[in-house]
Residue, then its C-alpha position, 0 to 999 in steps of 0.5 A: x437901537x439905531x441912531x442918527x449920526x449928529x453933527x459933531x458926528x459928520x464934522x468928525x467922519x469929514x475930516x477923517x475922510x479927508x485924512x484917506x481913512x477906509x471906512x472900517x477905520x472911520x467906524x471905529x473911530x466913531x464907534x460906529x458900524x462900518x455900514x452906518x458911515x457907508x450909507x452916511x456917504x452915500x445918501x448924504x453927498x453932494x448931487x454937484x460933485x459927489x463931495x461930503x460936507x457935513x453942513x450939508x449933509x446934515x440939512x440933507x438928513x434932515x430934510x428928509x426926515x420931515x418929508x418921511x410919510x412915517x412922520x405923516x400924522x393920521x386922525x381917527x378920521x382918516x380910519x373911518x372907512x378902514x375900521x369899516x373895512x377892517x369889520x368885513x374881515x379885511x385885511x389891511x394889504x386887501x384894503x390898501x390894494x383895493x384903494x390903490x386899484x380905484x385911484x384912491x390916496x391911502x396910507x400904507x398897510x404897516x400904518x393901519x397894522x399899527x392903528x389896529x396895535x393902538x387900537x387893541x392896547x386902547x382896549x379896541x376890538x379891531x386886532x380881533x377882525x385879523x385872519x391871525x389876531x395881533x401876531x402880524x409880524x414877529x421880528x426876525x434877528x440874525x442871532x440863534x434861534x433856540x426854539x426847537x433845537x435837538x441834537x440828533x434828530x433826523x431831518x426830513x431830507x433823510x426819509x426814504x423816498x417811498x414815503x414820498x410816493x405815497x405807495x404803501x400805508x403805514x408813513x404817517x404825519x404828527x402835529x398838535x392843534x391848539x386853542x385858547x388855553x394850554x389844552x391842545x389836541x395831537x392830531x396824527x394823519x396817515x399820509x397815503x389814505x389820509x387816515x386821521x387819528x385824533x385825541x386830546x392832551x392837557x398841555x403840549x409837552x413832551x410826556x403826555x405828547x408821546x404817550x398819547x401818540x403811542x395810544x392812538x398809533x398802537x393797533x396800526x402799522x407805523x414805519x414813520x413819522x414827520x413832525x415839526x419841530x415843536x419841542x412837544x416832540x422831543x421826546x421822539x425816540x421813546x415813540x420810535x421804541x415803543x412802536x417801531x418806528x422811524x421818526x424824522x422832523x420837517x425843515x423849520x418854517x417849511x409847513x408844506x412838508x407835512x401838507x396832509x396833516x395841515x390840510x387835516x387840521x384844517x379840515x379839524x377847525x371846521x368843528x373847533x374853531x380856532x381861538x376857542x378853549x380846548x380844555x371841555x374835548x374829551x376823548x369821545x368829542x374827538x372820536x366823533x370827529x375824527x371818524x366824520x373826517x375819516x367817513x368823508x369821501x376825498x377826491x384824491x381817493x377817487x371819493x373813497x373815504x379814508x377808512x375805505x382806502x386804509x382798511x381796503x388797501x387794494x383798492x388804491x393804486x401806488x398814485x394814491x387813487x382809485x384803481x381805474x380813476x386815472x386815465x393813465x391806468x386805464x389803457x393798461x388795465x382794459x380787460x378789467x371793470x373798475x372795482x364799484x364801491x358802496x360809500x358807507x352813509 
């Protein structure tokens, strides 16, 4: 935990300061880092002549400490028109933004973040209004991060650049939705038609994460799968063995390289809300869901829907759309009439 340099600190990097020691040896003499006596000489010189006392560097720190809007107390009146706000589902940058829009003096955003932490631990309902409940921020170090971690595993910078393109089926995009609870849902998209295969496991580990991926991609085509690097997906290469498949995993903390199958989830939350239990989805819930999604004309399709698109393969051109929706295409194919195809109700 950081603190303060007290004043027998300052004495003591004074006069060393004044014998011609660096920094570092400063530091060390202090056991101190050698960033914490640079930015002691920095903020805390004389704005005269630049000189380091330590009487007055001590006044300095202190003064502004006492003039730190940290230090700034709010009463429960002062949260009166953000806990209303906060009702209305707004977040606390929104109503900061719009405060300051109207000229208006409010506290920062981390301010109403920690009221609202309060508030929870006070058994308040206000964390429950947060687009993503009371994970508003995690602390991120500079040490080893473990989770996720897998010797050889391939990563996506080594899929093949067809995959990208989007121009044969069978490259598909895996992930696992979860609720409130340990029971969860794999979630499995096909990323050229946005095909979705959908079924529920237990708990998201990698054993029943890998078998129910081969049930539901046993009777397709499969020549890969990105995933992310949750560890329910370690146990990769048993999926790679079973259905012949090649099995790479997204940079960490990059979700758009599996855009299609976040999109799905999305798309899936219009059903199971998010925060409820998924411990009651059966097998036969998630069917149902499933073929609404896949019964569901897209616009990228030229509103085919994706059982349309992945069970009439020629119908879709390499873009991944209609042949003859694309103004590019049409010059080229002008002896043609575009394919007319009855949605199914």
């Amino acid at each position: 935990m950081y603190r303060h340099l007290s004043d027998a600190e300052r004495h003591s990097l004074a006069l060393l300061k004044l014998q011609g020691l660096s920094q570092r040896k400063i530091g060390q003499a202090l056991q101190r880092n050698a960033g914490t006596i640079s930015r002691e000489l920095m903020r805390n010189r004389s704005t005269h002549d630049g000189f380091y006392r330590y009487s007055a560097a001590g006044e300095l720190s202190r003064g502004r400490l006492r003039r730190s809007r940290r230090n700034q107390r709010y009463t429960a009146r002062d949260f009166l028109e953000v806990e209303r706000l906060l009702r209305l589902d707004m977040s606390p940058e929104q109503i900061v933004g719009r405060a300051k829009r109207e000229g208006l003096q409010i506290m920062s955003h981390q301010t109403i973040y920690r009221w609202i932490e309060a508030d929870r631990q006070r058994g308040g309902s206000l964390y429950l209004h947060l687009r993503h409940g009371s994970n508003h921020c995690r602390k991120r170090y500079r040490g080893y991060d473990s989770r996720g971690r897998l010797a050889g595993k391939r990563m996506i910078g080594e899929r093949p650049p067809i995959v990208e393109e989007r121009s044969r089926t069978g490259d598909w995009e895996i992930d696992t939705v979860h609720g409130k609870g340990k029971a969860c849902l794999v979630t499995i998209v096909e990323r050229k038609t946005g095909l979705l295969r959908l079924g529920p496991i237990t708990q998201a580990t990698a054993k029943l994460t890998q078998e129910r991926t081969v049930e539901l991609l046993g009777p397709h085509q499969v020549h890969t799968i990105t995933s992310d690097n949750g560890t329910e997906f370690h146990g990769y290469k048993y999926i790679e063995e079973k259905l012949g498949a090649t099995f790479y995993f997204a940079t960490p903390h990059h979700a758009w390289e599996r855009g299609t199958n976040e999109n799905t989830n999305g798309l899936i939350r219009q059903y199971l809300r998010k925060g409820s239990p998924l411990a009651h989805i059966s097998t036969d819930l998630c069917l149902n869901i499933q073929e609404r999604l896949n019964n569901r004309p897209r616009k990228r399709l030229g509103f085919l829907t994706p059982n349309e698109a992945y069970f009439s393969p020629n119908q879709i051109a390499s873009c991944g759309k209609l042949f003859g929706s694309c103004p590019r295409k049409r010059s080229i194919r002008k002896t043609h009439k575009p394919t007319r195809v009855a949605l199914q109700m």
